[in-house]
N, C-alpha and C positions, 0 to 999 in steps of 0.2 A: 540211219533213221532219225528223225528231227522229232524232237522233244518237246520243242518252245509252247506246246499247249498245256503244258505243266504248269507251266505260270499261273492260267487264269485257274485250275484246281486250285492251285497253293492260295488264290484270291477265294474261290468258295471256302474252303477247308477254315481261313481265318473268319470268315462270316458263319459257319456252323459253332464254332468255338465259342464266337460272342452271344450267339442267340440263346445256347445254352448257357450263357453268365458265369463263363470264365474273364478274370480281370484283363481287359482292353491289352495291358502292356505283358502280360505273360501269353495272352491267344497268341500276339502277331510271334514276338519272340521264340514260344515252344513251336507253332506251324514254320515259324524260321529255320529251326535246327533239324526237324522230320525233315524237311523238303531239300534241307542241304546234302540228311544222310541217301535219302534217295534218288538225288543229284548225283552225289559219290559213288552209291553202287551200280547207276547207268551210264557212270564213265562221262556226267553232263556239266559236273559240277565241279570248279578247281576252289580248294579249299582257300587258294590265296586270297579272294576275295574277303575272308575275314578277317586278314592282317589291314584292311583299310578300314575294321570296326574302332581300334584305337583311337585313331585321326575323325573319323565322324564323331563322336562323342567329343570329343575336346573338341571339333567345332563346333558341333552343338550348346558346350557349356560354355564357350566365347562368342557365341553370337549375341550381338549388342541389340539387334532387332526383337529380340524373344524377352530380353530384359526389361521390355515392355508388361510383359503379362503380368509381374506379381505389383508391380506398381498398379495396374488397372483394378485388379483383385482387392488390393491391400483396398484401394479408396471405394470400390461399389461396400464394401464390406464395413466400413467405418462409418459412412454415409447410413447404413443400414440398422447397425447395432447401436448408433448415439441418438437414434432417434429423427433424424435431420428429414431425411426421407418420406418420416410419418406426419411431422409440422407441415413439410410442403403440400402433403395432400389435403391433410387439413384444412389447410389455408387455402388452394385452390377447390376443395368442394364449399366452400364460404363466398368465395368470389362466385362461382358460375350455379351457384345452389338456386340463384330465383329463376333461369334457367330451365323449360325443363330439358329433361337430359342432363341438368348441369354438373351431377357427381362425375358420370360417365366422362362428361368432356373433361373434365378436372382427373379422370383417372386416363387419360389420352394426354392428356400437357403434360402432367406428371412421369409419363410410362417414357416421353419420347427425351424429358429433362434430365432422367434417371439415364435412359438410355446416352445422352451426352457426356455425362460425368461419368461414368460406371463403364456400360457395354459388357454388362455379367448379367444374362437373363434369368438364370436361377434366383440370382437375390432379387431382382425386377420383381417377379411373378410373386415369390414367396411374399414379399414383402407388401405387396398391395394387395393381395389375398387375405393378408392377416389384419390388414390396416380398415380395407373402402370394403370390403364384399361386407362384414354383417354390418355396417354403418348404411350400403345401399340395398339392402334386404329390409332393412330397418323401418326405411324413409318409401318401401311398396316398390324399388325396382323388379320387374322380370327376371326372376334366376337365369334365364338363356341369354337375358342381354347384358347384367351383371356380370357373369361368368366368361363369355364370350369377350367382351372389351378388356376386361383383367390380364386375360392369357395375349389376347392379341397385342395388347399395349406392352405385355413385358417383352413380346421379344420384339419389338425396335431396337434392343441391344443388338441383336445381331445385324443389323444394317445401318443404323443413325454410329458417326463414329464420334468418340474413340473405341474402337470397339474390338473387345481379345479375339472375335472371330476375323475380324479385319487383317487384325497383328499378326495371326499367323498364315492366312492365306497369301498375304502379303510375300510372307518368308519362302513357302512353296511356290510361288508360283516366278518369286525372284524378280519384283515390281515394288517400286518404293515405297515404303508405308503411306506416307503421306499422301501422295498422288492417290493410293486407293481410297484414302482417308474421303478426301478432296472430290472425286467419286462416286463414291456413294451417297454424300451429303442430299444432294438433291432427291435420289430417289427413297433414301430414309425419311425427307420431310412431306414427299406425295405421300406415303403409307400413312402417315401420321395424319395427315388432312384428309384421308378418305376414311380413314377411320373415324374422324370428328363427321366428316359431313354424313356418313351412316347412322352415325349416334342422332343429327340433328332430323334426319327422315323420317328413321323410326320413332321419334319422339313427335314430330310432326301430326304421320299417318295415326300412330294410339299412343296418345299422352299419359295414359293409364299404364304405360309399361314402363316410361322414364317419366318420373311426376320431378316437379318442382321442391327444392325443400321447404317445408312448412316456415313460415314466418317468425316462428321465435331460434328458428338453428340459425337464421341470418342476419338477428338481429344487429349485429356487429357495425356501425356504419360510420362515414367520415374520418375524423381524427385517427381512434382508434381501429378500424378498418386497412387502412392506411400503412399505419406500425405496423400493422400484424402482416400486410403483403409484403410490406419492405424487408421487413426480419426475416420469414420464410423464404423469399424469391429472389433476393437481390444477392445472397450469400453464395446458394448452388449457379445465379448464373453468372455473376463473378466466378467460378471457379470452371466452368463450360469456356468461358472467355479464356481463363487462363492457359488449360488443358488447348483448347482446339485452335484459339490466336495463336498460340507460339507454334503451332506445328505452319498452320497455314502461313504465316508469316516470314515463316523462316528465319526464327529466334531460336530454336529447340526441335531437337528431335523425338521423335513420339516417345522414345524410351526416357528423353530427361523431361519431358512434357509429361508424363506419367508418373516422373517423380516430383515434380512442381505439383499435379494433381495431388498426393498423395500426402505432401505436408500441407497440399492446400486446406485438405478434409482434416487433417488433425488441427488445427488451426481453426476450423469452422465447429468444432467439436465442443474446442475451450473457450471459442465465444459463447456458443449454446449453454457452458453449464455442464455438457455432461460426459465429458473427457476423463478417464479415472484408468489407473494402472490395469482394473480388472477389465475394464473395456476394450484397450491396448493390444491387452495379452490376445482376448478372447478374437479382435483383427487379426491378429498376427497369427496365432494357432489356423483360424480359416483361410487366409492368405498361406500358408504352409502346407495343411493339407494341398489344396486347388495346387498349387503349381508343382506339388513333388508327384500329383499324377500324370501333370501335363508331361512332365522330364522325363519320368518310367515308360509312358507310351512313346514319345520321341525313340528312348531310346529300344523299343520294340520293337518300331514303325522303322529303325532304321537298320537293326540286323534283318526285318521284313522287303525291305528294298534291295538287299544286297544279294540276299540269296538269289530275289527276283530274278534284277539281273544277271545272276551269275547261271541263272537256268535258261534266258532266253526269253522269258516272261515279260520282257518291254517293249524288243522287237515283235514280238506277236500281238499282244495290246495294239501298239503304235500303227501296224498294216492295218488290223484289223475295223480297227475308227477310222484311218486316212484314209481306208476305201469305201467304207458305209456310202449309200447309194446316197443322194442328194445333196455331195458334198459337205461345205460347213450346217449348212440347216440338217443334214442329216443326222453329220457330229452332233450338234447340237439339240436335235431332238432326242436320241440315245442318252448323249452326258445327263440333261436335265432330271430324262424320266427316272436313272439310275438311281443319281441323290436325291432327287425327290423320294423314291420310295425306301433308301436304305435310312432316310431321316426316321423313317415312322422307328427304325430299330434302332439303330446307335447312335452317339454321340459325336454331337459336327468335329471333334480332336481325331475321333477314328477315321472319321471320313474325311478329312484335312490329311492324316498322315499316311492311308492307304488308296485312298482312289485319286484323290487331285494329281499327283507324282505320276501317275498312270495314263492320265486326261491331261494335262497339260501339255509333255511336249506332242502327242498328236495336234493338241490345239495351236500349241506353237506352228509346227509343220505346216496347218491348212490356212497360217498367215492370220488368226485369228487374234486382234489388240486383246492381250492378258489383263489387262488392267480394268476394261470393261468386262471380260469374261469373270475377271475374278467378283464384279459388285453383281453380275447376277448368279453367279454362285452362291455369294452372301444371301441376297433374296430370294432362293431357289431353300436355301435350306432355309428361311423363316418360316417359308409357308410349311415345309414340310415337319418344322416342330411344333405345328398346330393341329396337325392331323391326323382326328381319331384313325384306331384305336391305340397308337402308341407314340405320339407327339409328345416331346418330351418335357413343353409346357406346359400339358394339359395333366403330367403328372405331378408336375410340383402343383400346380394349385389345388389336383387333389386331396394334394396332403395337410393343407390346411386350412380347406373348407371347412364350413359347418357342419353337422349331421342332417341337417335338412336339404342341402345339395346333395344333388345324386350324380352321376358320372353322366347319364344321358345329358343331362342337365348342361354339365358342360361343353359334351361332346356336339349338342345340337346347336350349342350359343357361338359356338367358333366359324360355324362353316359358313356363314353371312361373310368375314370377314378373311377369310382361307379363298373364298371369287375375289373376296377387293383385292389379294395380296397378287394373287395370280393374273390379275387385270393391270398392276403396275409392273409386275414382272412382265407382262408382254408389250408394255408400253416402253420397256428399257431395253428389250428385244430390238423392237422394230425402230426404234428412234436412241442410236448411240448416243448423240449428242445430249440428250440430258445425262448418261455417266462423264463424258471427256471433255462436255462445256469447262468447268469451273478448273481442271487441270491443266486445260489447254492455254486457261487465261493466267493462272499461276504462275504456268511458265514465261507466259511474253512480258508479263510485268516485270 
């Protein structure tokens, strides 16, 4: 009697765990060890499988590609806590404040430069939440269009690279960081430009919802005007240069480009002024936490894989996608609608370490380029961390909204912007070439 539809149980059984808020790297692991013992007592499961847990982990903790992450962390984090992040806003709602619309588009330039240097959407969202929302509540923006451009602007981390969602998709799906890097650039910069050109509409159609800033916030002009862009903007994108030239160049690989980012931001820290042991620390503790979760689910996600396959649960996946009726469109309408709605519940590390592994070599099999599959994976989970009622952008900037924001409030402001993402997600669909353009040329140079 064949078993192999245990797998996909052992795949709900981990998604009941999570829903109920059990931690990420003990769901997959404890649903690891139930399903090995009931592997064992249906005679399905050879326990030798977990003699090759040794050897994944120690290549887990040598892999040079993942050594990316706490450099990306360490610098969105640095950039966040010295303050550098909040000048930049600053400075860009001064520039585009006569403008109307112009904080918004200045929280869109910001959201996609942050997103270049960083690609940590948590600290995006928090941080211009705490910085531009009561400065544009202040100056008579629209709470819905306010709240709406915030959330959506932060997560450009997840598709503008260098980006931790990138760096590990990358590793699962076993496609070069860089090329995916390379990839996605293009369609991180449409989302960014349709975002500005939405902000310029609705401020067109009622100028009463994005007003101009009043004349004495912009007084700033000439000479010192000038200073004040150069100090703020010429620092972060000198370090965007640094970070994304050497990968694309072919000077550095994204893990020692992440740590070139990473003295770049302490460096930008101590020109600023506001570099200080206790700022350091308080990087380094946040950088600490972020990547000892990342390591714990990895290593969940990988006694979760093992048993998988040790029950059959890959081969049954793998038939069951490779036959879905309408071929690759059909995979493909299945995979998207998946992640798109398991976005609204977990965390894109959960669903990078338990369904990509699962989806991918079907993908592979139906002859499917991984490199583009993997940039609208990227942009398949942006939209779906924007999307009431459990987007999980919509809940960091919950948390440090004002009491005058309400959660309608945000939940209404996003989904203007949730059509534009899902309108370049089917633009990256139906037209490869804007993912494979800019790697295709990399290579023949």
């Amino acid at each position: 009697m064949s078993y192999d539809w245990l797998g996909l149980l052992m795949f709900v059984g981990a998604l009941i765990f999570l829903s109920i808020g059990y931690p990420v790297a003990f769901s997959l692991g404890g649903v690891a060890l139930i399903f090995a013992l009931i592997g064992g007592m249906l005679d399905i499961f050879d326990p030798v499988f977990f003699s090759a847990m040794p050897s994944r982990i120690f290549g887990i903790m040598s892999n040079y590609t993942l050594l990316a992450i706490p450099y990306f962390i360490f610098l969105g984090s640095m950039l966040e806590i010295t303050g550098i992040a909040e000048k930049l806003l600053e400075t860009m709602g001064i520039l585009f404040g006569r403008v109307r619309g112009g904080l918004a588009l200045a929280v869109v330039v910001v959201g996609a430069l942050l997103a270049a240097t960083t690609g940590v959407v948590a600290a995006t969202v928090v941080a211009m939440g705490m910085i531009s929302l009561p400065i544009m509540l202040r100056y008579g923006y629209n709470k819905q269009l306010a709240t709406g451009v915030i959330a959506a602007s932060g997560t450009l981390g997840q598709i503008i690279p260098p980006s931790v969602v990138l760096v590990v998709l990358a590793d699962q799906l076993g496609v070069p960081v860089g090329d995916l890097f390379l990839g996605s650039l293009i369609p991180g910069l449409m989302m960014a430009g349709i975002f500005c050109l939405h902000v310029l509409i609705v401020a067109w159609l009622k100028p009463d919802v994005a007003p101009a800033l009043p004349l004495e916030m912009r007084n700033i002009k000439g000479k010192q005007l000038w200073i004040r862009v150069t100090s703020a903007m010429f620092p972060p994108l000198l370090l965007i240069l640094l970070v994304l030239g050497s990968i694309f160049f072919g000077v550095a690989t994204p893990t020692e480009a992440g740590a070139l980012g990473s003295m770049g931001a302490i460096l930008l820290a101590k020109l600023n002024g506001n570099l200080s042991w206790q700022m350091l620390q308080k990087t380094c503790d946040s950088t600490m936490r972020i990547t000892t979760m990342v390591i714990f689910i990895l290593l969940g996600s990988t006694a979760f894989s093992l048993v998988f396959k040790g029950i059959g649960g890959d081969r049954f996946i793998e038939e069951l996608l490779v036959n879905v009726p309408g071929g690759i469109w059909g995979f493909l309408l299945v995979n998207m609608s998946l992640i798109f709605v398991l976005g609204f519940f977990i965390d894109f590390f959960e669903i990078a370490f338990i369904v990509i592994p699962i989806f991918a070599p079907a993908a592979q099999a139906l002859g499917i380029d991984l490199l583009w599959y993997g940039v609208i994976l990227g942009a398949n989970l942006q939209t779906s961390f924007l999307t009431p009622p459990f987007g999980f952008a919509l809940f960091y900037l919950r948390g440090v909204a004002p009491p005058e924001i309400k959660t309608e409030d945000i939940y209404k402001g996003v989904i203007p912007f949730i059509l534009w993402q899902i309108l370049v997600l089917l633009l990256i669909i139906i037209f490869p070439v804007l993912v494979t353009y800019l790697p295709s040329l990399s290579t023949s140079l």
